[in-house]
C-alpha positions, 0 to 999 in steps of 0.5 A, a space after each residue: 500500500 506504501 508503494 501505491 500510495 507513493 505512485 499516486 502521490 508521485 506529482 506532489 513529491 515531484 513539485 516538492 523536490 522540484 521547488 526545492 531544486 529551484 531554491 537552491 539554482 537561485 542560491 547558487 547563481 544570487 551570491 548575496 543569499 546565505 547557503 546556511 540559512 537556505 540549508 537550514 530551511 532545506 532541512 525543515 522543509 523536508 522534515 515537515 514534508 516527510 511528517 506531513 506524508 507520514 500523516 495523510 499517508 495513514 488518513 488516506 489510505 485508511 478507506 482504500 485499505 477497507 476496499 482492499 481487504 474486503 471480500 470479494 461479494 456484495 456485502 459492503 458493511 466492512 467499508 469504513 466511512 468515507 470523509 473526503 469528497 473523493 472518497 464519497 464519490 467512490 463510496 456512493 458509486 459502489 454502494 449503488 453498483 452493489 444495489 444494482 447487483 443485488 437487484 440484478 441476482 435476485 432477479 436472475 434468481 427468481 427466473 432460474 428457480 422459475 425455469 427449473 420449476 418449469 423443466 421439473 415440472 415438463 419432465 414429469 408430465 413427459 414421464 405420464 405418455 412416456 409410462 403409457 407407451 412403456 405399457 404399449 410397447 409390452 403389449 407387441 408381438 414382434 420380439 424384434 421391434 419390441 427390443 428395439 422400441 424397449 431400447 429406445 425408450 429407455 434412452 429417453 428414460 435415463 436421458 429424462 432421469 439424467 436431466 430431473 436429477 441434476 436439477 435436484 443436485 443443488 438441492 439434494 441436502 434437503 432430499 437425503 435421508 440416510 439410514 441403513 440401506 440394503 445393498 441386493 434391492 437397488 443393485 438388482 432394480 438398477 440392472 432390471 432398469 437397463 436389461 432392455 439395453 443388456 439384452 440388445 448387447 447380449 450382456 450380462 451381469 456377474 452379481 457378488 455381494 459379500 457386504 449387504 447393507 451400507 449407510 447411505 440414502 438408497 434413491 440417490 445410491 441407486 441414481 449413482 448406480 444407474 449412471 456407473 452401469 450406463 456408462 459400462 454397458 454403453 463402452 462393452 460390446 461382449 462379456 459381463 459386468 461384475 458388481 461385488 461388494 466386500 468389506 476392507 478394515 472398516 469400510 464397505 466398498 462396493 465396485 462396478 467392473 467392466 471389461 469394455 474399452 477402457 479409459 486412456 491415462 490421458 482421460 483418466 483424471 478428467 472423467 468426472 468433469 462436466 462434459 468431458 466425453 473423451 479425447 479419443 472418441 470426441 466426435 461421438 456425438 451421443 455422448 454428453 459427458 454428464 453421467 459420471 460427473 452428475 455421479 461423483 457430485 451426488 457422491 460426494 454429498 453422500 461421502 461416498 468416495 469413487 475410485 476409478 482404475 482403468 486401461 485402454 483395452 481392458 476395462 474399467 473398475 469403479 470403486 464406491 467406499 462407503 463412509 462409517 456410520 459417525 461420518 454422518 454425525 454433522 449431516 442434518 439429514 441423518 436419521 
């Protein structure tokens, strides 16, 4: 702040020094003046200009020091009181810059949460004819296209559960109810969601649950599920997917293995950022790179931790630990 305070002032120490310069050029070229004198008023001069800068340095900077330490946001309460008109004037354009902002982000938030309120309420009324044509579909007589149409309205399915949870995510600490839940129940009602889909593959699932019961909330559990099983089966064209859960130490552990394409070491650390898809496949354009980062936020807001481990060529292993028990002591949603 010194540093800056001396930049800003530097015309004032420039006319100081510039005055005295002057003084001393008439001494040296007017003889009759006395040098000693003229020093000695040199040597108060700049006594006084040195106090005089200490002083206004402490009483100017005092307002700008405020500015710059306080945090960046709309909150303006920790600004000491302007005194000199300048100040005011930088005082008066930020306090209504701030109103303005204010205005402008509540504004914007009363029309996102209107938005979102209008797609919740669009995906369940899509979710009415979708269930209706589920039933349609069930009731034909051709295998083939009954398969295909299953195939196909699934896509949509998960494409609309993708989108109603996601909306929901900002909001899941108010929708989290967190007891001991059954791993067997949701494990099996995630793969009969996507048998349609395993079934046009010629896929199957190798289930091995040693551990059965874990603490966390079962409908988002099953929404992590759904996206990890997705992701699987839409990158393994042949052979089964392996779901085991098993107990390491104290914590229970439950992972997903496939025998697909695998995940090249460059993609690896960024398979859960938002709308990452892959650098190798990067002009599939069915991919949306929303899975396995919707996923990993919902984890982490169970404390679930996902481990991935993967190869080019031989698959993908993802691995949920669960947290213990006293982990969801500060969690409100605890029951």
């Amino acid at each position: 702040m010194i540093g800056t305070y001396l930049r800003e002032r530097l015309s004032w120490i420039l006319l100081f020094f510039a005055t005295q310069f002057l003084i001393l050029f008439i001494v040296f070229i007017d003889s009759s003046i006395p040098v000693g004198s003229v020093l000695y008023i040199h040597l108060l001069s700049f006594l006084l200009f040195a106090i005089f800068l200490t002083v206004r340095y402490h009483k100017e900077t005092k307002f700008y020091r405020s500015l710059a330490d306080r945090e960046y946001n709309l909150d303006i309460t920790g600004i000491i009181q302007a005194e000199s008109p300048f100040e005011k004037l930088v005082e008066e354009t930020i306090t209504e810059q701030t109103a303005l902002l204010k205005r402008e982000a509540a504004q914007n938030f009363i029309l996102l949460e209107q938005e979102k309120d209008d797609l919740l309420a669009w995906i369940h009324e899509v979710k009415t004819p979708l269930t209706a044509l589920k039933l349609m579909i069930d009731r034909l007589d051709d295998e083939t296209m009954k398969k295909q149409m299953t195939y196909e309205w699934l896509r949509v399915h998960l494409l609309l559960d993708q989108q109603l949870h996601k909306k929901r995510l900002p909001f899941m600490q108010n929708d989290l109810y967190i007891e001991k839940t059954e791993l067997e129940p949701i494990v099996f009602e995630e793969i009969q969601t996507l048998r349609a889909w395993c079934m046009q593959k010629g896929l199957g699932f190798h289930i091995d649950l040693h551990e059965e019961e874990v603490y966390t909330d079962a409908k988002w559990l099953g929404f992590i599920l759904r996206q990890i099983l997705s992701n699987a089966i839409k990158y393994t064209e042949q052979g089964d997917i392996i779901v085991r859960s098993e107990r390491k130490g104290d914590q229970h552990i439950l992972q997903v293995q496939d025998f697909g394409k695998g995940i090249s070491a460059k993609d690896l650390p960024r398979i859960f950022d938002k709308g990452f898809t892959s650098t190798e496949q990067h002009q599939n354009s069915a991919a949306t790179g929303m899975g396995l980062y919707l996923a990993k936020k919902a984890a982490d807001s169970l404390l679930i931790h996902i481990d991935v481990t993967s190869a080019r060529g031989s698959g993908t292993t993802l691995t949920l630990t669960f947290p213990k028990k006293n982990d969801f002591v500060d969690m409100k949603a605890l029951h």
